[in-house]
VEXDREN-2710 file (C-alpha; in Angstrom, 1 decimal):
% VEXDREN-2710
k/r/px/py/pz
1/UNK/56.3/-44.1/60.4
2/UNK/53.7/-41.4/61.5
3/UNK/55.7/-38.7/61.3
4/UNK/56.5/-40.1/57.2
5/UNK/53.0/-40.1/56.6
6/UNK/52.5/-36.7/57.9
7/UNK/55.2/-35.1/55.9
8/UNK/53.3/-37.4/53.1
9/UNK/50.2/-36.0/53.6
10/UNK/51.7/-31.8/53.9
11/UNK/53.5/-32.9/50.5
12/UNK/50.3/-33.8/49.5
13/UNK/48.7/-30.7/50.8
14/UNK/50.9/-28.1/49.5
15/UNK/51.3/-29.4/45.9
16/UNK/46.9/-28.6/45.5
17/UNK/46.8/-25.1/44.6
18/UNK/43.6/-24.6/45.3
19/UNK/42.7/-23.7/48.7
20/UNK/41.9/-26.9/50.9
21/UNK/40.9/-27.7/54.7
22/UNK/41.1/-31.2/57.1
23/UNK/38.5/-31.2/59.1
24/UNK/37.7/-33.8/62.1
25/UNK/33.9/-35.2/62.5
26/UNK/33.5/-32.2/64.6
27/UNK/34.4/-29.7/62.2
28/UNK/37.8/-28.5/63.7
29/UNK/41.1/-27.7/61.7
30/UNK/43.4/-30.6/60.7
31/UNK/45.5/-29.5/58.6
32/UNK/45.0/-26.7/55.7
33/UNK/47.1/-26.3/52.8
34/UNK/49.3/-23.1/52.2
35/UNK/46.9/-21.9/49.0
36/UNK/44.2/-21.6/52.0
37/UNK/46.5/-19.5/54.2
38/UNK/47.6/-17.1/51.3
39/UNK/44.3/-17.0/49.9
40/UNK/42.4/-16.0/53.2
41/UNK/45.1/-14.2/54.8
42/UNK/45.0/-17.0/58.0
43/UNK/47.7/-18.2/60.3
44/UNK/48.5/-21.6/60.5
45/UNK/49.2/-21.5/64.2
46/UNK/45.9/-19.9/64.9
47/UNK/44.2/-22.4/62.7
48/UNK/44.9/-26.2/63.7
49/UNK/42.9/-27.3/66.4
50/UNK/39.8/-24.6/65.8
51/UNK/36.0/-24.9/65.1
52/UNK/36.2/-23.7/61.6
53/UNK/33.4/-21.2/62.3
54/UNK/36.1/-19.1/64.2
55/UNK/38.9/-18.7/62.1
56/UNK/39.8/-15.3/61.1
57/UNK/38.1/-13.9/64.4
58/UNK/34.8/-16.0/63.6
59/UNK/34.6/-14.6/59.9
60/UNK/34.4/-18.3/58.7
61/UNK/31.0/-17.9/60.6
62/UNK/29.0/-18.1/57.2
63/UNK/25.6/-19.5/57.0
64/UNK/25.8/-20.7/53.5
65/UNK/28.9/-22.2/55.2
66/UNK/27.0/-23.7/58.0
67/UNK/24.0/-25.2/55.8
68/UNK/26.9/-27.3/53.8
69/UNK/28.5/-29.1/56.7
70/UNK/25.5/-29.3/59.1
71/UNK/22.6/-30.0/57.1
72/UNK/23.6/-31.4/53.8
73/UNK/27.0/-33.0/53.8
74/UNK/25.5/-35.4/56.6
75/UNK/22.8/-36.6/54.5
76/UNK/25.8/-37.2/51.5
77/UNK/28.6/-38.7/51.0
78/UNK/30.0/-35.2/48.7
79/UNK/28.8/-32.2/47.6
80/UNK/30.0/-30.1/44.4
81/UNK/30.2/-26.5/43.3
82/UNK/27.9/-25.0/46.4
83/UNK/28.3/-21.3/45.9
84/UNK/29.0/-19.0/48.4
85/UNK/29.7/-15.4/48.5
86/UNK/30.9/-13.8/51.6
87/UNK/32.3/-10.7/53.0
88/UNK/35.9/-11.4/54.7
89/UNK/36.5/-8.1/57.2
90/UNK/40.3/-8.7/55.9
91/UNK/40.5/-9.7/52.3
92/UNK/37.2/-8.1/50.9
93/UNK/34.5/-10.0/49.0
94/UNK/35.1/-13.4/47.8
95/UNK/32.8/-15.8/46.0
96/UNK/33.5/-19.9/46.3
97/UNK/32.6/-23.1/45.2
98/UNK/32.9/-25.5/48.0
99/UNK/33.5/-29.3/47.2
100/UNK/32.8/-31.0/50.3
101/UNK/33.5/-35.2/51.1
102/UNK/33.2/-37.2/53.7
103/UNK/35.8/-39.8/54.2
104/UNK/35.1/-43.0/56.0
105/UNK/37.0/-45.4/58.7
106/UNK/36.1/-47.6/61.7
107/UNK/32.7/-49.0/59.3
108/UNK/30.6/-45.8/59.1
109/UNK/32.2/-43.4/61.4
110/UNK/33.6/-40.3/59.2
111/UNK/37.0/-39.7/60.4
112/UNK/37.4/-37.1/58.3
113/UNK/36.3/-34.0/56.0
114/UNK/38.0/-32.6/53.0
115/UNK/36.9/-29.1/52.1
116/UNK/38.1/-27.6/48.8
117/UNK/37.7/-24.2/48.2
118/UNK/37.6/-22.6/44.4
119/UNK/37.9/-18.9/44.5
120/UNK/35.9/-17.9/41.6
121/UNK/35.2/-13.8/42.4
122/UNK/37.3/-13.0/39.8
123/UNK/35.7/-14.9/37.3
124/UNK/32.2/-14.0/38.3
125/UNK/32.7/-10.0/39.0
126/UNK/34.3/-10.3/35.2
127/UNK/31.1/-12.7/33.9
128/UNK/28.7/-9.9/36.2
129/UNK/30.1/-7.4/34.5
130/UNK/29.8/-9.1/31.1
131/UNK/26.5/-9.6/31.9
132/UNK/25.6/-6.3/32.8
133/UNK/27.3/-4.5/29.7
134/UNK/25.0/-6.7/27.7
135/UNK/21.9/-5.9/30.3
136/UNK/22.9/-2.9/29.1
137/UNK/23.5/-3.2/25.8
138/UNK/20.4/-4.9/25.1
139/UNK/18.6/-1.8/27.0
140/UNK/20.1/0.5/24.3
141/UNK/19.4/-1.8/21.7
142/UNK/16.0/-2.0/22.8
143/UNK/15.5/1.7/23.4
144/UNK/17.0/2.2/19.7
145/UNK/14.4/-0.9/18.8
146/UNK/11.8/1.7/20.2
147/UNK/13.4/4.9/18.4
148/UNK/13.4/3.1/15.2
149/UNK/10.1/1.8/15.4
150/UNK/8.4/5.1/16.8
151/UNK/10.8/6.7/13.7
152/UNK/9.1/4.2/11.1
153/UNK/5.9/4.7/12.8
154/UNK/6.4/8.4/12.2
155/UNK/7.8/7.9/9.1
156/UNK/4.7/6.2/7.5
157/UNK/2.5/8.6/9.1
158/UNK/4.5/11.5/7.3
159/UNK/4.1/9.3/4.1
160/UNK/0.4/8.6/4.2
161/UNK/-0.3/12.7/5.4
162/UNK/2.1/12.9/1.9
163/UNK/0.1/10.5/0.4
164/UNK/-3.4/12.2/1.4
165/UNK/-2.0/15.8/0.5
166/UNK/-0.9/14.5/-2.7
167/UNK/-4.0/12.6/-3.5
168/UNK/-6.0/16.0/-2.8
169/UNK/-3.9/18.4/-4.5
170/UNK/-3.8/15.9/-8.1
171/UNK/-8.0/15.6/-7.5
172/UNK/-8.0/19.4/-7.0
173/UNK/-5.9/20.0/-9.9
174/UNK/-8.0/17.5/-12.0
175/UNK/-10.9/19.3/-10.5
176/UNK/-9.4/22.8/-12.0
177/UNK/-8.4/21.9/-15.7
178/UNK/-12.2/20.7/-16.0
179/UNK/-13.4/24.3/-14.3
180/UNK/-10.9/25.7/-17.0
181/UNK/-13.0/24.2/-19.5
182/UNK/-16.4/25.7/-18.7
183/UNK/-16.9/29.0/-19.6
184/UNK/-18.7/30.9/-17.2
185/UNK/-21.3/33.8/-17.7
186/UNK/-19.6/36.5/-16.7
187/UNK/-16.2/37.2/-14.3
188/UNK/-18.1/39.7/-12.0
189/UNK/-21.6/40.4/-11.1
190/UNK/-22.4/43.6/-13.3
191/UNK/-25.0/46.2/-12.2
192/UNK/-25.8/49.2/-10.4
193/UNK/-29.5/48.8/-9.7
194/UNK/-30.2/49.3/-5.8
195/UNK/-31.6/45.5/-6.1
196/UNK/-27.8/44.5/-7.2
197/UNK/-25.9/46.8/-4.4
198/UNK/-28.4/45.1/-1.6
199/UNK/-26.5/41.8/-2.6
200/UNK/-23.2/43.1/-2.8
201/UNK/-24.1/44.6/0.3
202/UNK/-25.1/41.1/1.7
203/UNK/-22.1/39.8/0.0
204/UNK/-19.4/42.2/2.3
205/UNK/-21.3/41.2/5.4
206/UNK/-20.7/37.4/4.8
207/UNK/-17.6/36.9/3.1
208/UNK/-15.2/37.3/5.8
209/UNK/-17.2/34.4/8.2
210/UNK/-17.0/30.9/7.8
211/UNK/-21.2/30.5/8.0
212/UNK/-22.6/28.9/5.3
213/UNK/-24.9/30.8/2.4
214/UNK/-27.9/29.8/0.7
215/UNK/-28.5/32.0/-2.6
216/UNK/-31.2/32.1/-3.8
217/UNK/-33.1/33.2/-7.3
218/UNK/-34.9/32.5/-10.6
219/UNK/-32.8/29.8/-13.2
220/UNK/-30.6/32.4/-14.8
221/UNK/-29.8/34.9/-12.4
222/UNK/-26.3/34.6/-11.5
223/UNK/-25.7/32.4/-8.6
224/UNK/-22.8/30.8/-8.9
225/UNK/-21.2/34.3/-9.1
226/UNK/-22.7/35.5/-5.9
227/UNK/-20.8/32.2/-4.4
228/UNK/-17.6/33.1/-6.2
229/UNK/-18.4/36.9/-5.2
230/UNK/-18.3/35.6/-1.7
231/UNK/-15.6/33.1/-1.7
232/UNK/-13.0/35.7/-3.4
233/UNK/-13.6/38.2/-0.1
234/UNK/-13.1/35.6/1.9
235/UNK/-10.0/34.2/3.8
236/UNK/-10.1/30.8/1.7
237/UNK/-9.4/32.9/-1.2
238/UNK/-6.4/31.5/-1.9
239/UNK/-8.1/28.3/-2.3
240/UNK/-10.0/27.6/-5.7
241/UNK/-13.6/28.0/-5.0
242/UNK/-15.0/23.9/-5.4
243/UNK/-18.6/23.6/-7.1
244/UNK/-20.8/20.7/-7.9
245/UNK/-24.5/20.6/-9.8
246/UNK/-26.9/18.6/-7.3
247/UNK/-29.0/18.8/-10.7
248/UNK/-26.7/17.1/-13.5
249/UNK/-25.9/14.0/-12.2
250/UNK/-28.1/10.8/-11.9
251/UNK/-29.1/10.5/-8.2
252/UNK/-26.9/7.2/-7.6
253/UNK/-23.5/8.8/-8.6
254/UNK/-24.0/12.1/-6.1
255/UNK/-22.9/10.4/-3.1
256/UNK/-20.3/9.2/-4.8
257/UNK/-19.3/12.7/-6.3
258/UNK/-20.2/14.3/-2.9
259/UNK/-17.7/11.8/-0.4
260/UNK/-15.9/9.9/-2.8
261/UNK/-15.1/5.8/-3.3
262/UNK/-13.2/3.3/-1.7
263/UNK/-11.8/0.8/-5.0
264/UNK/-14.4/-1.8/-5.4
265/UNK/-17.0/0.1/-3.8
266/UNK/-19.5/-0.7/-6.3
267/UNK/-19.6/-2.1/-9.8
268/UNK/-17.3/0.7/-11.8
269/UNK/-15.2/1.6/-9.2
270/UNK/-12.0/1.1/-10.6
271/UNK/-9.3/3.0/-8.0
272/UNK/-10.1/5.1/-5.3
273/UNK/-12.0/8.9/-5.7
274/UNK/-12.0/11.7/-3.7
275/UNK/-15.2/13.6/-3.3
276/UNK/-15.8/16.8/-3.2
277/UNK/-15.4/17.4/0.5
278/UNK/-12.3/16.0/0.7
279/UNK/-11.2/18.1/-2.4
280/UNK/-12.8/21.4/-0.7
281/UNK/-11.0/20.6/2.6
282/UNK/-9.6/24.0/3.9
283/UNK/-11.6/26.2/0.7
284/UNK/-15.2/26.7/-0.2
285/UNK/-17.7/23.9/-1.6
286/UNK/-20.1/25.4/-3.8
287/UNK/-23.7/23.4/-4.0
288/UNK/-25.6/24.6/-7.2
289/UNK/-29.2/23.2/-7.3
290/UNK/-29.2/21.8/-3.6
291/UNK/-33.2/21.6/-4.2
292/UNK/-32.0/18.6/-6.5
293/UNK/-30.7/16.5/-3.7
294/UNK/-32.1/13.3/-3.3
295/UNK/-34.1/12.9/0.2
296/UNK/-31.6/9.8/1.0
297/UNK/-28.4/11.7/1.4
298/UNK/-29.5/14.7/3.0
299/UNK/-28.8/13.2/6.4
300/UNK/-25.5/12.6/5.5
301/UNK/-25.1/15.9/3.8
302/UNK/-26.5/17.2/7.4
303/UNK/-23.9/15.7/9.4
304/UNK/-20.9/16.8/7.4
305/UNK/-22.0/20.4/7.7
306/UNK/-23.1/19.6/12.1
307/UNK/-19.8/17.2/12.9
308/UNK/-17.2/17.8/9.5
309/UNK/-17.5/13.9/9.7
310/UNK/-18.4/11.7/6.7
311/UNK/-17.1/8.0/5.5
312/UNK/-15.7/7.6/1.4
313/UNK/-18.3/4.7/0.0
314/UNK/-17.3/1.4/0.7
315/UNK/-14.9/2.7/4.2
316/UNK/-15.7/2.5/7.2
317/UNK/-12.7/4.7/8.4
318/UNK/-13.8/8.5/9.5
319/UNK/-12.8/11.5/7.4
320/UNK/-12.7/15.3/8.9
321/UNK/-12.8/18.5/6.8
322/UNK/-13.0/21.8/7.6
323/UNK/-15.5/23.3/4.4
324/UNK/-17.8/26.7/4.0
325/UNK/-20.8/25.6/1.9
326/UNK/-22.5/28.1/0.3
327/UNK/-25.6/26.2/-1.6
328/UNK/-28.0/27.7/-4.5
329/UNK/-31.5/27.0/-5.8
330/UNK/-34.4/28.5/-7.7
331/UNK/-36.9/26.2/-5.8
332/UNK/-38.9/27.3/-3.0
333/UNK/-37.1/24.8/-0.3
334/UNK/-39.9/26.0/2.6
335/UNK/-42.3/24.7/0.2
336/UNK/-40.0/22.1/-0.4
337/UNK/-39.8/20.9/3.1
338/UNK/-43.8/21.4/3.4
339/UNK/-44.5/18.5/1.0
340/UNK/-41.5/16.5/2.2
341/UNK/-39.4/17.0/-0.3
342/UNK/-36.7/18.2/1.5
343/UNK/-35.2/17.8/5.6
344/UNK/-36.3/21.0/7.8
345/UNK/-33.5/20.1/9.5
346/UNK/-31.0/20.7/6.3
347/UNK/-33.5/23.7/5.6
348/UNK/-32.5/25.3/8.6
349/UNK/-28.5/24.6/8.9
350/UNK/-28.6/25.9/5.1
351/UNK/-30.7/29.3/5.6
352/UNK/-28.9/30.8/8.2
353/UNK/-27.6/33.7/5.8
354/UNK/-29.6/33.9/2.5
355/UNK/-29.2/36.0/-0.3
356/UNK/-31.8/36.1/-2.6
357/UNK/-30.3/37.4/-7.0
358/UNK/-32.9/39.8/-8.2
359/UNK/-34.5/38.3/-11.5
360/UNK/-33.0/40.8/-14.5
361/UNK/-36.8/42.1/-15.2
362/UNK/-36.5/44.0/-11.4
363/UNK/-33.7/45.6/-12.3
364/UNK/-33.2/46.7/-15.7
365/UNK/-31.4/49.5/-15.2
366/UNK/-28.7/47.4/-15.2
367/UNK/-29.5/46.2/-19.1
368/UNK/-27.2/48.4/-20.6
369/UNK/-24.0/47.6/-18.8
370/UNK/-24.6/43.6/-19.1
371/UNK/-25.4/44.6/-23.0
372/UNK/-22.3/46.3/-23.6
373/UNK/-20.9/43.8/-21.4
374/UNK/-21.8/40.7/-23.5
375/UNK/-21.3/42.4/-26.8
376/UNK/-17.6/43.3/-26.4
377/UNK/-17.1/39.3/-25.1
378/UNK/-18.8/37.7/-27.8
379/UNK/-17.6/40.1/-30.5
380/UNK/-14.0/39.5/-29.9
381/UNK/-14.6/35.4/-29.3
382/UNK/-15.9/35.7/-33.2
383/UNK/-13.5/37.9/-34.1
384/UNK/-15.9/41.5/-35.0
385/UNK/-16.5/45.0/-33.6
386/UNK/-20.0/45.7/-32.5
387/UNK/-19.9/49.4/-32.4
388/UNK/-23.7/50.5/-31.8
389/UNK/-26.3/49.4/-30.6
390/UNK/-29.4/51.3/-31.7
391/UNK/-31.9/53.0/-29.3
392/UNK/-34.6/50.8/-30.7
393/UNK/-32.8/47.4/-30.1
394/UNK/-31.8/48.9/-26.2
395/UNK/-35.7/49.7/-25.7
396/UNK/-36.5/46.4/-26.8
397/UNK/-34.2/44.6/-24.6
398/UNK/-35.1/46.6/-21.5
399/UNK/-38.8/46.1/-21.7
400/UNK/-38.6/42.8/-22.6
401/UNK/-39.5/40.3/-19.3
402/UNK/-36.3/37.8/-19.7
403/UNK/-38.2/35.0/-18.1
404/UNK/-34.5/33.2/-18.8
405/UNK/-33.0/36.3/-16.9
406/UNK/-29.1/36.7/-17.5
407/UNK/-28.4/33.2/-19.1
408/UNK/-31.2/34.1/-22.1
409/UNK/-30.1/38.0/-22.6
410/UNK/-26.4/36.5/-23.3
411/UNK/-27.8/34.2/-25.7
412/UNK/-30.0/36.6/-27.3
413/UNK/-27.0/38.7/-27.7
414/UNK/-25.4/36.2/-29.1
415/UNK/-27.3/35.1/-32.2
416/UNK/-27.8/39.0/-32.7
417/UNK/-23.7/39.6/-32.7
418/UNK/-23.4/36.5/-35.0
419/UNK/-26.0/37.7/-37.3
420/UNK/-24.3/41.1/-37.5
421/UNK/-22.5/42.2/-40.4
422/UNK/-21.6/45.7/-40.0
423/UNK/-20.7/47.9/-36.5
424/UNK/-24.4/48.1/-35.7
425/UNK/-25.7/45.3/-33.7
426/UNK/-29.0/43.8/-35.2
427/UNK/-31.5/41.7/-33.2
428/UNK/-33.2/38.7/-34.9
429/UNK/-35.0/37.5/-32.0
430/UNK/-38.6/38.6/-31.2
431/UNK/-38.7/40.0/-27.8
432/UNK/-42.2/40.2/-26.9
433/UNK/-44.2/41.1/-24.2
434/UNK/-46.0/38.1/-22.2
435/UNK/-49.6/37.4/-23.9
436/UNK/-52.8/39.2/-21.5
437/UNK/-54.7/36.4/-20.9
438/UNK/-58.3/38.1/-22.1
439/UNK/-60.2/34.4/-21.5
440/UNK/-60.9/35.2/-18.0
441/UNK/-63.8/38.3/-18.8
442/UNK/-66.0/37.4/-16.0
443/UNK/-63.3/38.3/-13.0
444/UNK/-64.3/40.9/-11.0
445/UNK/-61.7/43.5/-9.7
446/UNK/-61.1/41.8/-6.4
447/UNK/-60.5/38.3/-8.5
448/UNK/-57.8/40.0/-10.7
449/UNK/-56.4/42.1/-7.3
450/UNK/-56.0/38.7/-5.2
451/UNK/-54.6/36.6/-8.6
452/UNK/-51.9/39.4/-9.2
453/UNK/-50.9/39.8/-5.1
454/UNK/-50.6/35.7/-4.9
455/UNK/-48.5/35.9/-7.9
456/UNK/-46.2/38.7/-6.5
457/UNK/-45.8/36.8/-3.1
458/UNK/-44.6/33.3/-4.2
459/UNK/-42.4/35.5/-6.8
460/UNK/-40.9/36.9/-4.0
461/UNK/-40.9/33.6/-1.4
462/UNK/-43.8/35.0/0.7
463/UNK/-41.2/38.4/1.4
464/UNK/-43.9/41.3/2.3
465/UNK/-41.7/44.0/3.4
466/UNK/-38.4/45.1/3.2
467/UNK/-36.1/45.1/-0.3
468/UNK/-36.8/42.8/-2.9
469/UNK/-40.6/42.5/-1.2
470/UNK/-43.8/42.2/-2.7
471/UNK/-44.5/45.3/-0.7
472/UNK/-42.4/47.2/-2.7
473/UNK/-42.6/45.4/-5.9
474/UNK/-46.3/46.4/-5.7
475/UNK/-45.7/50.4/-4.4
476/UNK/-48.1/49.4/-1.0
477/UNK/-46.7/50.6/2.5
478/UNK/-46.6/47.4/4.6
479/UNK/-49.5/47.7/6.6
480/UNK/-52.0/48.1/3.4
481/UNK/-50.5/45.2/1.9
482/UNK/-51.4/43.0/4.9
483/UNK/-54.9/44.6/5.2
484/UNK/-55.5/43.9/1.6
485/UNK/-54.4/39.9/2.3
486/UNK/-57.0/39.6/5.1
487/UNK/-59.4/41.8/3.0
488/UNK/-58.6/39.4/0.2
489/UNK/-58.3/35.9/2.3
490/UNK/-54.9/35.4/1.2
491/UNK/-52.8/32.9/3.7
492/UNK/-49.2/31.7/3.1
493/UNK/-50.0/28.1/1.8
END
């Protein structure tokens, strides 16, 4: 009967393909199916009858292996899927799922333990390596995640470094078909006076720097062209030359004008505006009439010349230009800055070069070429030849004071072209000679001496020697003309 059952119970063994172990209450071999023999490379006769920690030459010794039948199958009647992965010395890695039970007989008394083995390494190196080709795959996707991003992030940079180019170059080109407009004096400064080669001298020093120029000179005098004399020698030449007129706009629209808008910035701003600056980036920003500049935005006129920093109105986002100002007035801006009318601190960044244009009445051997110059422009804008000019009219024009300098001998010239019928140029305005004031009979000599010096020194900005002076103006060496202010108590207000 026994030996039925146990032929039974081997039937029973070897028809489980998975691996399976009999063990007694003290963990020795029973009886082991054949899957377990194959699979583990065992020997049946070395098997029966031993601890199950030495099979194999104790590679069966596993502590994984140990923790299931020692610590937890006693506290449980089974135990499913517990992983273990082990190196066999014979068969290479393997990783199982043990499925342990206790069976029971004689009350509570185990009699004996089933172990059944499921091999599984195959299974998990393929899931592992699943796994890590997605690991892997999902590194590359996030690296090209990162690529793409960093590409759109560069992308939209380009675009708005596009966008900012283009948004310069259509203000600049607006900018230009309103400068083609205007109509400007003259292309070139005209003269051969010494007074008019000092500033062309002046001019060649300073064109090829990037330090900024204050001209200065009477209303009339040819500024602007001094700017545009120096900006054409310079190496922003290729650049157009960028001008505004502190002088012809209301006060509350220059900043504007100057730094430009942010849309909705204040009541008519409709879109956004680029200012000046950000039109003259990279070229020259001509300031005509800086005198004009409202004390309010000369500090931030100040620190766009100190940093190359300013903010559009209504932005708070930083703007940086690289610009050469050359600025222009007829005022006096030392007296300026004496009443408070104008920062010493914007005084001083402006005048580090200044050029002063000689009023046309110190140099009027250059009448004659700005005559014929003027003629032969207006006379073919109104379609006639002005031939001659007559000795009497040239006299007359020469000794004439043009207290309107350049700008009123162009429109003299003018109205004489248009009233011109023949080749002979005839003059209809009265040129004459600034009234003597005879009222003043009881000034002495000394009265009239002092009146006449204070009038030369603020024409000349307080300038006692050297060109343009009032030293020379008046035909005094230097030295006399000082002795003759302390003679005279006359002191630089």
């Amino acid at each position: 009967m026994q030996k039925a059952f146990l032929e039974i119970f081997d039937r029973i063994l070897g028809s489980i393909r998975e691996p399976l172990v009999v063990l007694d209450p003290d963990l020795k071999v029973i009886k082991a199916n054949p899957s377990f023999y194959r699979t583990f490379d065992v020997d049946p006769e070395q098997t029966e009858g031993m601890l199950i920690y030495e099979l194999g030459n104790r590679q069966w010794d596993i502590p994984k292996l140990r923790e299931l039948l020692e610590e937890i199958l006693p506290r449980n009647t089974k135990f499913n899927d517990f992983v273990v992965e082990h190196h066999f010395e014979t068969i290479g890695p393997k990783i199982m799922h043990l499925n342990a039970r206790r069976i029971y007989s004689d009350g509570n008394h185990t009699r004996l333990i089933l172990l059944a083995i499921e091999d599984v390494t195959e299974r998990e190196y393929y899931k592992r390596h699943l796994e890590d080709i997605v690991e892997q795959r999902t590194a590359e996707l996030n690296v090209a995640k990162a690529e793409a991003e960093n590409s759109r992030h560069l992308a939209e940079s380009a675009l708005d470094e596009i966008k900012r180019l283009t948004d310069q170059l259509e203000a600049e080109r607006a900018y230009l078909q309103e400068e083609i407009k205007l109509e400007f004096n003259h292309e070139n400064i005209i003269g051969r006076s010494n007074e008019i080669k000092y500033v062309f001298y002046k001019v060649e020093q300073i064109a090829g720097t990037d330090t900024n120029v204050l001209v200065l000179g009477e209303t009339g005098t040819g500024k602007e062209l001094v700017a545009r004399a120096i900006h054409g020698m310079s190496p922003r030449k290729d650049r157009a030359l960028v001008k505004m007129n502190c002088a012809a706009l209301p006060s509350n629209l220059i900043e504007s004008e100057l730094f430009g808008h942010e849309k909705g910035a204040f009541t008519d701003a409709h879109s956004k505006r680029l200012g000046r600056f950000e039109i003259a980036n990279g070229t020259t920003l001509f300031l005509d009439e800086i005198g004009e500049l409202p004390l309010d935005l000369q500090p931030k006129l100040l620190q766009v010349i100190e940093t190359g920093e300013f903010e559009r109105l209504g932005s708070s986002d930083t703007i940086k230009v690289d610009v050469r100002i050359i600025a222009a007035t007829n005022r006096n801006l030392e007296a300026e800055v004496r009443k408070g009318a104008f920062r010493e601190d914007l005084w001083y960044r402006l005048n580090i070069f200044p050029i002063t244009m000689p009023p046309l009445r110190e140099r009027r051997e250059d009448i004659p070429l700005l005559v014929n110059y003027f003629i032969d422009k207006i006379s073919k804008r109104l379609g006639k030849k002005i031939s001659l000019v007559p000795v009497i009219v040239m006299d007359a024009l020469r000794s004439y004071h043009w207290p309107g300098n350049i700008r009123e001998l162009e429109n003299v010239l003018e109205r004489a072209v248009i009233n011109s019928s023949g080749p002979k140029l005839h003059l209809v305005d009265e040129l004459k000679k600034p009234k003597k004031d005879l009222t003043k009979t009881n000034q002495t000599l000394a009265d009239i001496e002092r009146e006449y010096i204070m009038q030369v020194l603020e024409q000349t900005h307080w300038k006692v020697s050297g060109n343009n002076s009032a030293s020379e103006i008046l035909g005094l060496d230097r030295s006399t003309l000082r002795a003759r202010m302390r003679k005279l108590d006359i002191h630089k207000p």
